[in-house]
VOBA-1610 file (N, C-alpha, C; in pm, whole numbers, padded with zeros to 5 digits, always signed):
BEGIN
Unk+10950+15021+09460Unk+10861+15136+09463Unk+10750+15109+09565Unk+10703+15199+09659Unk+10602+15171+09747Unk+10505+15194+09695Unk+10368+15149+09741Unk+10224+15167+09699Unk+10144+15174+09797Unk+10085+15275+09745Unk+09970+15309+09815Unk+09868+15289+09792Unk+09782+15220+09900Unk+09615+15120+09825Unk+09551+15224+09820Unk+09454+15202+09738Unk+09358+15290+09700Unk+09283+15259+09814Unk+09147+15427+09831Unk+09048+15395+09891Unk+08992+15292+09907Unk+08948+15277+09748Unk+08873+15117+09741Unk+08907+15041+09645Unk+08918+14934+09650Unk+09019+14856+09590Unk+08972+14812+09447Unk+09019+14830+09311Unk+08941+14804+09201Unk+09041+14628+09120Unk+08982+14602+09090Unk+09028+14430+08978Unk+09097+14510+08890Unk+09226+14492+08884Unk+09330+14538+08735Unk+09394+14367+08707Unk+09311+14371+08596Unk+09333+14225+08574Unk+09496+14249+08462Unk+09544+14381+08400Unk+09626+14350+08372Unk+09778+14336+08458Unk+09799+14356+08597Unk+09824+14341+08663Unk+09855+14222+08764Unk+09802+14154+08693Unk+09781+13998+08779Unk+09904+13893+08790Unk+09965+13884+08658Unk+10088+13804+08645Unk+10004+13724+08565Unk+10110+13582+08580Unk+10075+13459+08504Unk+09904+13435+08479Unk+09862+13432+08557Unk+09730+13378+08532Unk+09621+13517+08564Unk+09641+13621+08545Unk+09523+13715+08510Unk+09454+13738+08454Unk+09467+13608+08374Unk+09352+13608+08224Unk+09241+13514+08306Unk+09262+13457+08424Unk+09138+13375+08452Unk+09113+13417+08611Unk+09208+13477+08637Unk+09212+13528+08785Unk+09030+13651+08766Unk+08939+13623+08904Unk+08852+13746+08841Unk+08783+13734+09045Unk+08742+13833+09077Unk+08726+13833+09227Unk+08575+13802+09226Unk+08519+13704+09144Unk+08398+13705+09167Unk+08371+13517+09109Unk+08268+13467+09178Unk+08278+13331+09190Unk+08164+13264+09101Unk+08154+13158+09029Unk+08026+13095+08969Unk+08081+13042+08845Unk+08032+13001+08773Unk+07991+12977+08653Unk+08068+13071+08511Unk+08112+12996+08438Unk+08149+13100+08343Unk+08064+13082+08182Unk+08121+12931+08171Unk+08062+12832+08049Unk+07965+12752+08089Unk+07881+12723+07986Unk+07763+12622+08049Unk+07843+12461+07972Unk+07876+12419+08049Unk+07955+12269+07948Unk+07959+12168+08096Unk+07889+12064+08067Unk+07886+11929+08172Unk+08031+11909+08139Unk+08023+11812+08277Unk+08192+11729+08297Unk+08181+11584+08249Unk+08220+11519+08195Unk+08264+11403+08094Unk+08198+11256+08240Unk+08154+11139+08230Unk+08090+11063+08338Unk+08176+10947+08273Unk+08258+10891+08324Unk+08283+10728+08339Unk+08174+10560+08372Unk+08267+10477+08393Unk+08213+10405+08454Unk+08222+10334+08583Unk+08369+10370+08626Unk+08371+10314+08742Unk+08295+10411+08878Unk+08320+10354+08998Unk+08268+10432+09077Unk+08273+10587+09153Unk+08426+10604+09081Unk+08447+10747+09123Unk+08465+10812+08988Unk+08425+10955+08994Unk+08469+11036+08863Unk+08563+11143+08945Unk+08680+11170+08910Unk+08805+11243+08989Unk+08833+11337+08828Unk+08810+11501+08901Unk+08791+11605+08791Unk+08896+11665+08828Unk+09048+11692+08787Unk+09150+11713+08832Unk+09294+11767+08779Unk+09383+11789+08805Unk+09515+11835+08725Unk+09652+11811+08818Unk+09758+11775+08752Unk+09866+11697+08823Unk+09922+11812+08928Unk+09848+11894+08991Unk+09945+12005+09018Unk+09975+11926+09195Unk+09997+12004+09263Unk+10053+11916+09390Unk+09903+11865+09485Unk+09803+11965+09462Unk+09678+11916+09509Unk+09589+11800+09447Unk+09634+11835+09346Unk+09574+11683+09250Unk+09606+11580+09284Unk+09770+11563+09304Unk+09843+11452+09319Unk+09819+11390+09405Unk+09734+11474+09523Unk+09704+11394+09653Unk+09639+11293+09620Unk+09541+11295+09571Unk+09407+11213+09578Unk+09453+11104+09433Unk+09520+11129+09348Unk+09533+11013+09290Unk+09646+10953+09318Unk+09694+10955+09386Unk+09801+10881+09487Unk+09723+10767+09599Unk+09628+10898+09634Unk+09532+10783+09725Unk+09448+10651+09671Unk+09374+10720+09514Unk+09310+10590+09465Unk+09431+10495+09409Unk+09552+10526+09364Unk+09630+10431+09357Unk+09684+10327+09458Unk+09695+10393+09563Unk+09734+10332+09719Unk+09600+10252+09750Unk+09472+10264+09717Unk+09383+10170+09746Unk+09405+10065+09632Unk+09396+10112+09522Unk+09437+09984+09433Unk+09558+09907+09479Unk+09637+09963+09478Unk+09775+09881+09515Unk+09750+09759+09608Unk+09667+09797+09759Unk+09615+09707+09829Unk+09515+09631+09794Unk+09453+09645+09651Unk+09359+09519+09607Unk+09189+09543+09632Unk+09202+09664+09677Unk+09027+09745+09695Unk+08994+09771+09532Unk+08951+09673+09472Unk+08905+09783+09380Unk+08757+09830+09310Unk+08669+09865+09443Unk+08593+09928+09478Unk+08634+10077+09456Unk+08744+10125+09458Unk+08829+10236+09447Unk+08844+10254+09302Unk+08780+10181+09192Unk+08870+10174+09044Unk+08803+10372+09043Unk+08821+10433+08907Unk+08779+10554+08910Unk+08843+10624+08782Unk+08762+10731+08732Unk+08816+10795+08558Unk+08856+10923+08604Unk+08980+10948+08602Unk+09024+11112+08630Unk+09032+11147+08478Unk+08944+11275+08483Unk+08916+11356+08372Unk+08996+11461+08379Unk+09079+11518+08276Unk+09162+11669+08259Unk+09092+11749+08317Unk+09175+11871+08411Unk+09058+11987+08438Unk+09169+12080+08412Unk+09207+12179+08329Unk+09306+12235+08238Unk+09266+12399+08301Unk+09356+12421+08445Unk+09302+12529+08466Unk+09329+12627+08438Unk+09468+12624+08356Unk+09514+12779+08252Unk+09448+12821+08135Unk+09305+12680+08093Unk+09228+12745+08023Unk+09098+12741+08050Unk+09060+12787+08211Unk+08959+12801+08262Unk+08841+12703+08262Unk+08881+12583+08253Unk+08798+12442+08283Unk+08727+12432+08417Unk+08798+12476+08533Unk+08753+12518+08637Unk+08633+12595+08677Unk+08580+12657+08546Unk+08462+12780+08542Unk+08317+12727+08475Unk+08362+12638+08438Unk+08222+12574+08372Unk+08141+12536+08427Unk+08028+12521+08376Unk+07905+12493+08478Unk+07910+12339+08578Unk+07960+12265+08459Unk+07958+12099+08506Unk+08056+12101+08661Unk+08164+12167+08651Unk+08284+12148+08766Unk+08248+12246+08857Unk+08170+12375+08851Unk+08118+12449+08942Unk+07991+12369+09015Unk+07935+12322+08947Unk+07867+12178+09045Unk+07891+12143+09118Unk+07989+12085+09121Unk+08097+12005+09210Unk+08175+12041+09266Unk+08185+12166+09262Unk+08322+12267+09345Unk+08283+12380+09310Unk+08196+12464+09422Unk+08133+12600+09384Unk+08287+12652+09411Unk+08355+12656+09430Unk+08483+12724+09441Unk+08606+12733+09337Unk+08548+12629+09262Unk+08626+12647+09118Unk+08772+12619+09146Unk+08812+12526+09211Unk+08955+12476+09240Unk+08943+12326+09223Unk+09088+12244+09153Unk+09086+12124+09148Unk+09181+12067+09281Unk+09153+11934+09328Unk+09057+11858+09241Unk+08907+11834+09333Unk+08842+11796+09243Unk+08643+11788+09276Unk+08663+11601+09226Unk+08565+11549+09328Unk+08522+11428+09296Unk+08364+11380+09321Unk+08378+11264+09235Unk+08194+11251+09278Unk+08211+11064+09299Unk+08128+11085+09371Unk+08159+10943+09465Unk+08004+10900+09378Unk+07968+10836+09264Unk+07860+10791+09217Unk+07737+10682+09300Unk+07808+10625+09418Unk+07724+10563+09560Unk+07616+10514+09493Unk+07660+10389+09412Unk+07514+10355+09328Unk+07339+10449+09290Unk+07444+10477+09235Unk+07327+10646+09169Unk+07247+10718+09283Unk+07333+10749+09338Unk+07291+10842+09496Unk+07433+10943+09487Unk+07439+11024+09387Unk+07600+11115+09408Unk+07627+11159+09497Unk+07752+11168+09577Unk+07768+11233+09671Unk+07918+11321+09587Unk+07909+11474+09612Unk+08008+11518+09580Unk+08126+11560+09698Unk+08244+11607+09663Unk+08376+11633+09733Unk+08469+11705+09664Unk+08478+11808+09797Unk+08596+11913+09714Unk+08674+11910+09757Unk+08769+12010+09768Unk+08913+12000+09899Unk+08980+11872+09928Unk+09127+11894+09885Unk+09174+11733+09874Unk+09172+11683+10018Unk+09148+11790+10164Unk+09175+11715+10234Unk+09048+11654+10312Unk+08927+11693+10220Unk+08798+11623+10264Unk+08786+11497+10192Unk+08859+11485+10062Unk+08857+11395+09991Unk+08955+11320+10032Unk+09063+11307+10062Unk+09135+11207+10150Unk+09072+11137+10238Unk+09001+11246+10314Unk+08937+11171+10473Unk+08831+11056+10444Unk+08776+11126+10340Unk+08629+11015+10314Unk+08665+10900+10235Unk+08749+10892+10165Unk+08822+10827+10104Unk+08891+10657+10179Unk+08943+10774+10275Unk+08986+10670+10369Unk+08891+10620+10506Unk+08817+10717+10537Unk+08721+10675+10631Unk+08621+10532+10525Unk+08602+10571+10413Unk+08512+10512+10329Unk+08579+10331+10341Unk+08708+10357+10305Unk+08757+10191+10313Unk+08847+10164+10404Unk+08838+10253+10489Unk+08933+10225+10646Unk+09093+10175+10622Unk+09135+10278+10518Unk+09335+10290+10510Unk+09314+10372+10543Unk+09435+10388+10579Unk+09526+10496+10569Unk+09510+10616+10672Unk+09402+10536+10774Unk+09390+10648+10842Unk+09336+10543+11018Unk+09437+10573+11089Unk+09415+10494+11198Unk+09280+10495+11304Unk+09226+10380+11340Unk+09123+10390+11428Unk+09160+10436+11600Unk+09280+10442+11629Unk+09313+10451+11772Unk+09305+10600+11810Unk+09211+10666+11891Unk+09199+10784+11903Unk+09317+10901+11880Unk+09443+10827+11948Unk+09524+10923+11951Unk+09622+10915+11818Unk+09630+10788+11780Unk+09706+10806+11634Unk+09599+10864+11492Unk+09479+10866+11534Unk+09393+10918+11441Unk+09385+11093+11474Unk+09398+11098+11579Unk+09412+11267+11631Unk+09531+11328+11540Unk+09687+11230+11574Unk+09844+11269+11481Unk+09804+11273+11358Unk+09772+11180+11276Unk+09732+11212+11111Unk+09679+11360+11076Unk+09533+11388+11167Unk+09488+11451+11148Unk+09555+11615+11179Unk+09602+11607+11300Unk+09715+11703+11327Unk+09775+11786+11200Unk+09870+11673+11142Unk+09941+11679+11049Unk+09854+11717+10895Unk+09781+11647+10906Unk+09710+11662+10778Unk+09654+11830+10780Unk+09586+11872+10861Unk+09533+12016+10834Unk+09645+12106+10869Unk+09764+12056+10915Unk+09868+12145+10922Unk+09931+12162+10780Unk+09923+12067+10711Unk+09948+12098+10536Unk+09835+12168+10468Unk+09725+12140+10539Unk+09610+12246+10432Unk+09615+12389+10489Unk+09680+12473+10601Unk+09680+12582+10653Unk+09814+12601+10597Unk+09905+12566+10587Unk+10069+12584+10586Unk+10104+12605+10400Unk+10062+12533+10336Unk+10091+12531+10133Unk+10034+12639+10127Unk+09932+12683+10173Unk+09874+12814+10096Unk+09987+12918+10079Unk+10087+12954+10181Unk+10222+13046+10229Unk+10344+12944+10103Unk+10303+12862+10121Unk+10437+12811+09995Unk+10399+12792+09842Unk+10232+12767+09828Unk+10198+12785+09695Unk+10227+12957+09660Unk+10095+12991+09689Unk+09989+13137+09691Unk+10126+13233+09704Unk+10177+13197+09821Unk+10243+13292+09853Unk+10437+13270+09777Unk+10483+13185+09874Unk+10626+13222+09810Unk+10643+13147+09642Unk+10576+13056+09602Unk+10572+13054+09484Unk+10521+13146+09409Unk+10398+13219+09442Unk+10319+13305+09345Unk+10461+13408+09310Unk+10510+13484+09421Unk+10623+13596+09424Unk+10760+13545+09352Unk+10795+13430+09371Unk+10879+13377+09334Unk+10902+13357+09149Unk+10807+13308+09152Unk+10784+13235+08967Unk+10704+13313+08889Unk+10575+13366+08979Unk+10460+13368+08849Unk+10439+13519+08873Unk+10463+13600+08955Unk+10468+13732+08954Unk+10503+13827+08835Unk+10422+13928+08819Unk+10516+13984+08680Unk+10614+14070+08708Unk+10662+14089+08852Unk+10744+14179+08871Unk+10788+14100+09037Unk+10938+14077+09020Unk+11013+14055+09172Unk+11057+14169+09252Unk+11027+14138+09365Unk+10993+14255+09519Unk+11036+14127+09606Unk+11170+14243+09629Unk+11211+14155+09723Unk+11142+14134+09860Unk+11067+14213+09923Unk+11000+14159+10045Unk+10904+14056+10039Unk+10807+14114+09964Unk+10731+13955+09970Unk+10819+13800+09962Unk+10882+13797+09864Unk+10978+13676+09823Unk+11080+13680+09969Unk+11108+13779+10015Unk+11156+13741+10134Unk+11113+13698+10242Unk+10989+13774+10299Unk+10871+13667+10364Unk+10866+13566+10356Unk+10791+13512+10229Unk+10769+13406+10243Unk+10882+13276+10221Unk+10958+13308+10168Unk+11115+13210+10182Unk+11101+13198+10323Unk+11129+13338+10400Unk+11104+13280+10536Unk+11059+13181+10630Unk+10892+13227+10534Unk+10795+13088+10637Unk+10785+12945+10543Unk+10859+12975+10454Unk+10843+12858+10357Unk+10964+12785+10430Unk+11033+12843+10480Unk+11241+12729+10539Unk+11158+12726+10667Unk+11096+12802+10771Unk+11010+12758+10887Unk+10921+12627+10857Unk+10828+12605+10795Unk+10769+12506+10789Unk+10869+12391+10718Unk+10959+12380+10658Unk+11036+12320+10653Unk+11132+12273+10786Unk+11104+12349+10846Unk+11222+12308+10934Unk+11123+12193+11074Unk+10995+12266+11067Unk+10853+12200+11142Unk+10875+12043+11083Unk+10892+12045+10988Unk+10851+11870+10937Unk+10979+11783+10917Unk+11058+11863+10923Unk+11210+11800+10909Unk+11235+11697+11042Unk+11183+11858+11172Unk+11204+11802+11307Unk+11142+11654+11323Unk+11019+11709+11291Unk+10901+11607+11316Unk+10951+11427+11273Unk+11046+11475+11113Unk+11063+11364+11040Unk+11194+11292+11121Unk+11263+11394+11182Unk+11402+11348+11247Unk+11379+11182+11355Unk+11249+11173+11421Unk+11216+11126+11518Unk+11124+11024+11417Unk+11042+11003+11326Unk+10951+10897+11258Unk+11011+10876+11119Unk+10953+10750+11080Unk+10947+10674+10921Unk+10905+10791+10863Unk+10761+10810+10938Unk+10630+10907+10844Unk+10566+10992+10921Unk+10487+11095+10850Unk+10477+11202+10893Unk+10411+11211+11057Unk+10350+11123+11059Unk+10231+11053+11200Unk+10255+10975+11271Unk+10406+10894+11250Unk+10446+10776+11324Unk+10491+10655+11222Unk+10419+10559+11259Unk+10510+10479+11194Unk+10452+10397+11102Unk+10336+10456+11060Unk+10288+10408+10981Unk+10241+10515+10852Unk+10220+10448+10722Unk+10189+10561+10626Unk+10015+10618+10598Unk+09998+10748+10593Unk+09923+10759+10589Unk+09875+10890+10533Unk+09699+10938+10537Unk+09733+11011+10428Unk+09752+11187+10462Unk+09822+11142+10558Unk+09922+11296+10615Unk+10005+11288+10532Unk+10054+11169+10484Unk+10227+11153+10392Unk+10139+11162+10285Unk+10070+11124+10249Unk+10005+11158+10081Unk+09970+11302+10049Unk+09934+11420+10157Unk+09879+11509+10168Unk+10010+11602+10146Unk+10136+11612+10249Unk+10242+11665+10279Unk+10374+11644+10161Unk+10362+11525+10088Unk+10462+11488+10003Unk+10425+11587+09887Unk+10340+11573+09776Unk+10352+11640+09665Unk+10362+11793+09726Unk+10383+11836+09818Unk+10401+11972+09809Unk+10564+12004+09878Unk+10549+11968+10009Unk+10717+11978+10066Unk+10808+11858+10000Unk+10732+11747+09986Unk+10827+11628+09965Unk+10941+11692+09820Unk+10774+11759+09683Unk+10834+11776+09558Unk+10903+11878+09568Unk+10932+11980+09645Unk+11025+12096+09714Unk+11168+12040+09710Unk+11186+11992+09793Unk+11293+11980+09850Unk+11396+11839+09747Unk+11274+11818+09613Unk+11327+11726+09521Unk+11373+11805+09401Unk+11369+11914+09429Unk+11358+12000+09301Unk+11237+12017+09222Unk+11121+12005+09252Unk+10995+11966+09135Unk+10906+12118+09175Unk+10931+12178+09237Unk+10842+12301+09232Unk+10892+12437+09247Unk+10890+12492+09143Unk+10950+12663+09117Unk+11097+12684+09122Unk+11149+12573+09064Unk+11288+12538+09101Unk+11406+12668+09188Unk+11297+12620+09278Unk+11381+12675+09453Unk+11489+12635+09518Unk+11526+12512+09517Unk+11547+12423+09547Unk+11714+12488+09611Unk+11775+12528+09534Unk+11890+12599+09570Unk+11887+12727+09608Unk+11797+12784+09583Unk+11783+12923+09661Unk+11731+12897+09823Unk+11646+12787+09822Unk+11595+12757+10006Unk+11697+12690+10087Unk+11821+12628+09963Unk+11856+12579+10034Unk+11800+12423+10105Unk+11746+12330+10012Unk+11641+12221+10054Unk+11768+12134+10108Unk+11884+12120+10054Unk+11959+12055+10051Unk+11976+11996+10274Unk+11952+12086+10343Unk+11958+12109+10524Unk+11862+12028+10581Unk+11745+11992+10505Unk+11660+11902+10532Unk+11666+11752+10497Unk+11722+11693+10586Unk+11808+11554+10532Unk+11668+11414+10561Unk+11569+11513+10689Unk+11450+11376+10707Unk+11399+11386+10634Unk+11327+11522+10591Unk+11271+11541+10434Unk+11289+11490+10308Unk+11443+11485+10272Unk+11454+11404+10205Unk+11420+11246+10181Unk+11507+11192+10296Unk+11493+11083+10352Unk+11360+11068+10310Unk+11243+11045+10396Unk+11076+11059+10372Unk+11075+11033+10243Unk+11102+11167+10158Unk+11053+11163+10027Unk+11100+11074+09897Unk+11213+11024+09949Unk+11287+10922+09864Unk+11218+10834+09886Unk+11168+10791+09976Unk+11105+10652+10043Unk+10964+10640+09938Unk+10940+10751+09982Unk+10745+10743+09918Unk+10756+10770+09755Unk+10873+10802+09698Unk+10874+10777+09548Unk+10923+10710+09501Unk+10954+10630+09546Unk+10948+10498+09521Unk+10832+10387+09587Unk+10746+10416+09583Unk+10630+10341+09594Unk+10581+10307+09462Unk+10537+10175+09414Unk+10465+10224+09293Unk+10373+10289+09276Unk+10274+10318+09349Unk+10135+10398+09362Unk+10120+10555+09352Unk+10287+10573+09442Unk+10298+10719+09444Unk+10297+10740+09304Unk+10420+10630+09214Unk+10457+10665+09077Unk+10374+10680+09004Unk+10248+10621+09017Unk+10136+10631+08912Unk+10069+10742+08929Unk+10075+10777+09084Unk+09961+10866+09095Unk+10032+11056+09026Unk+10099+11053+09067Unk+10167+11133+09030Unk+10212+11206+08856Unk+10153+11068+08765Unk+10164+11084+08646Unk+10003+11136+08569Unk+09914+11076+08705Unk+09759+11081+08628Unk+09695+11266+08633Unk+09635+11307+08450Unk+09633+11400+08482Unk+09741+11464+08419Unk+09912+11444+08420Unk+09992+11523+08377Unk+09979+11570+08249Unk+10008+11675+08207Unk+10030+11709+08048Unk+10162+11864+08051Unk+10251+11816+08129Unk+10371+11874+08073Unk+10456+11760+08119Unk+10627+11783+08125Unk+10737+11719+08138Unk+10722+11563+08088Unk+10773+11455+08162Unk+10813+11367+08115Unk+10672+11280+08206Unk+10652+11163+08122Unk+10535+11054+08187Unk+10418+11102+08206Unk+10374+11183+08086Unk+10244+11239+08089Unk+10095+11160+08057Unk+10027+11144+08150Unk+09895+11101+08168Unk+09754+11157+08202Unk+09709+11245+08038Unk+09594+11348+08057Unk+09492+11272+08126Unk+09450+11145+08103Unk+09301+11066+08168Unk+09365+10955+08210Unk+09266+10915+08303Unk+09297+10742+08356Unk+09180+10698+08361Unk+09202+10575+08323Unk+09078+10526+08313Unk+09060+10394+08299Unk+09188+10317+08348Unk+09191+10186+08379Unk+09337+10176+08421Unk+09391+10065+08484Unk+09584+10048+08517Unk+09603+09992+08321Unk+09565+09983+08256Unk+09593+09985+08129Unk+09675+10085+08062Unk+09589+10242+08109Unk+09669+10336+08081Unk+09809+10365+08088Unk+09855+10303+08215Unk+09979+10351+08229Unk+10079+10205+08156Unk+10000+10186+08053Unk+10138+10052+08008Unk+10202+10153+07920
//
């Protein structure tokens, strides 16, 4: 059925799909409730979804290498029941998206939103994962904001139409399948020729790019997997077999979870995961 927009556009929140109960076009504060404080040096406010996964992949990958200046308490941020809206996490992310971190800098906070600002500082902070040579630090970076411009079209978009929509239309879902097998086919190339996403070393372009295309093309998101056709992307694969089997990936990937299998609502020491 075609539609025609209105003059001016009104919020029909029953209309929304899956999440219209928290979906609202206006930004701030909902609940007045602080966010929970640890003890180590980072507090990571977060949820296993593919943006989450970035960043506790990363503090695992610093542990793994023996920094543990990096130790840190990831707290649940449960955004199907609007945890995201409270006063404490709107602090820390006027934008109300996970994940938010607070770098405690011996009681001097510095906060961080956006996983891919939080990667950078992360790694600028203890110099992994992110190369000093102008031009291999240029490739990471390349790559890296090419995943923060590019998921929005494979979350937002061909997932939203795909899974969480309350009604399937075939154009949108056809669109974006479209640019969703295009950018697939961008990193495949890319992967045909390197180990990793930047060359030949790992970094956190591959931490950034994996939980979203890597868990694609593994079956782990909106189970697409046979409708895109992931099966054509053989570097992709390749890549992604490699990096899950890391142990770090494995942990990071669990912290935070509370559905399927190896679920880990908080972390809050490598204890947790015995």
């Amino acid at each position: 059925m075609s539609y025609n927009p209105p003059k001016v556009w009104k919020n029909d929140s029953e209309n929304g799909g899956k999440f219209a109960n928290i979906n609202r076009p206006t930004a701030g504060a909902r609940e007045e409730r602080e966010l929970p404080v640890g003890e180590h040096p980072f507090q990571l406010y977060s949820l296993a979804t593919p943006n989450g996964v970035k960043v506790t992949i990363m503090f695992e990958e610093l542990l793994e290498r023996g920094v543990i200046e990096a130790e840190y308490d990831a707290w649940l941020i449960n955004i199907s029941e609007a945890d995201q809206f409270t006063s404490g996490f709107v602090g820390v992310n006027p934008n109300s998206k996970i994940p938010a971190l607070i770098d405690q800098n011996g009681g001097s906070p510095i906060r961080l939103f956006e996983s891919g600002s939080i990667l950078t500082y992360l790694a600028e902070k203890f110099e992994l994962f992110l190369p000093k040579a102008a031009a291999k630090r240029a490739e990471v970076f390349n790559w890296l904001f090419w995943q923060m411009g590019s998921a929005p079209y494979l979350g937002g978009g061909f997932g939203h139409f795909y899974s969480y929509a309350p009604e399937k239309f075939e154009y949108p879902i056809n669109r974006f399948a479209m640019e969703t097998k295009r950018q697939l086919d961008v990193l495949d190339k890319n992967l045909e020729k390197r180990r990793f996403v930047a060359g030949d070393s790992y970094s956190i372009a591959d931490m950034a790019i994996f939980p979203w295309y890597g868990g694609l093309v593994k079956g782990e998101l909106y189970d697409a997997a046979e409708f895109l056709s992931v099966h054509e992307y053989k570097n992709i694969i390749r890549w992604a077999d490699e990096l899950r089997e890391r142990p770090a990936v494995k942990r990071g990937k669990r912290v935070n979870r509370i559905w399927g299998e190896e679920q880990l609502r908080e972390r809050h020491s490598s204890a947790d995961f015995q």
